[in-house]
N, C-alpha and C positions, 0 to 999 in steps of 0.2 A: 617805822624806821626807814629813813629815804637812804642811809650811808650807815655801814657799819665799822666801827677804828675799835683802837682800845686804849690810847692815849688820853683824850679827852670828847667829853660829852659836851655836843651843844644841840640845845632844845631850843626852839624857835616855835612861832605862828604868824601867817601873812605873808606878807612884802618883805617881815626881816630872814627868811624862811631862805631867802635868795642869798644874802648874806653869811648866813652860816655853811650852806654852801660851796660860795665864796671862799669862807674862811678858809675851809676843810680840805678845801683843793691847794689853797697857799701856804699851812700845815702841812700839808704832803710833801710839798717840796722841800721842807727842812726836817721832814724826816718823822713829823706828828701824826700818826692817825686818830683823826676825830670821828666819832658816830654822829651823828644828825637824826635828831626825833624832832618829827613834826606835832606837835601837843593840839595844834586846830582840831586834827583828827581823832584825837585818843580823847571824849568829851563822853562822860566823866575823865579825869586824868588817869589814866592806867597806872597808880601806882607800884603795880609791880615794874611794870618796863622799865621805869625809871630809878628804882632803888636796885633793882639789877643792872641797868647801863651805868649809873653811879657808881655801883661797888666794883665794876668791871673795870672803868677807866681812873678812878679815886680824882678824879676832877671835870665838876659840872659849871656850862655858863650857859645862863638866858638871855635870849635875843627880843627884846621888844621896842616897840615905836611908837611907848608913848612912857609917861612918867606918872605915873596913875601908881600909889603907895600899894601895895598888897596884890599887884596883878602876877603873872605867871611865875615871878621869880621870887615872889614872896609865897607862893602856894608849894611853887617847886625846895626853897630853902625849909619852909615850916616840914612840909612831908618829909624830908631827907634827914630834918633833925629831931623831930619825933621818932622816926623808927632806927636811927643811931641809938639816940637816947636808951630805947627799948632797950636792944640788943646789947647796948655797953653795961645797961642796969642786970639786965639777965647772967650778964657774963663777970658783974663785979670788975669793970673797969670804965675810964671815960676816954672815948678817943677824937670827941670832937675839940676842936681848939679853938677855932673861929668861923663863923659866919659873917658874910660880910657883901653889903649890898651897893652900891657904887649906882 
């Protein structure tokens, strides 16, 4: 983890690594704090880190620089909705609403 917030989670790897950042420091200025995970590092993905900084901030976005179907934010969206899923089946309710990839 390079930044720690609790408003919003942004996971990157690379060049866009610099961007998120970026981001987190122009979020600050209006008041957001964002956590920054760098995922290059965490290989395997450390699923706990991320379903814990997920549930911490309840909003996650992946930074990538390329358009490659199923890269980090399709690994990052599948894990996040898997282990909702779990957890709302175990608990007899459903709280995901959407997923959604841009």
């Amino acid at each position: 983890m390079l930044r720690k917030g609790h408003d919003v989670t942004l996971i990157g790897t690379g060049g866009p690594l610099f961007n998120c950042l970026e981001a987190a420091k122009s979020l600050q200025a209006d008041g957001i704090s964002a956590e920054v995970i760098n995922a290059a590092c965490i290989k395997p993905l450390d699923e706990e880190l991320l379903i814990q900084s997920a549930g911490k901030t309840g909003h996650v976005v992946t930074v990538e620089d390329h358009t490659v179907a199923g890269g980090l934010g399709g690994a990052v969206a599948e894990l996040l909705r898997r282990r909702a899923a779990d957890a709302d089946e175990a608990a007899g309710r459903s709280r995901i609403r959407r997923i959604m990839a841009i």
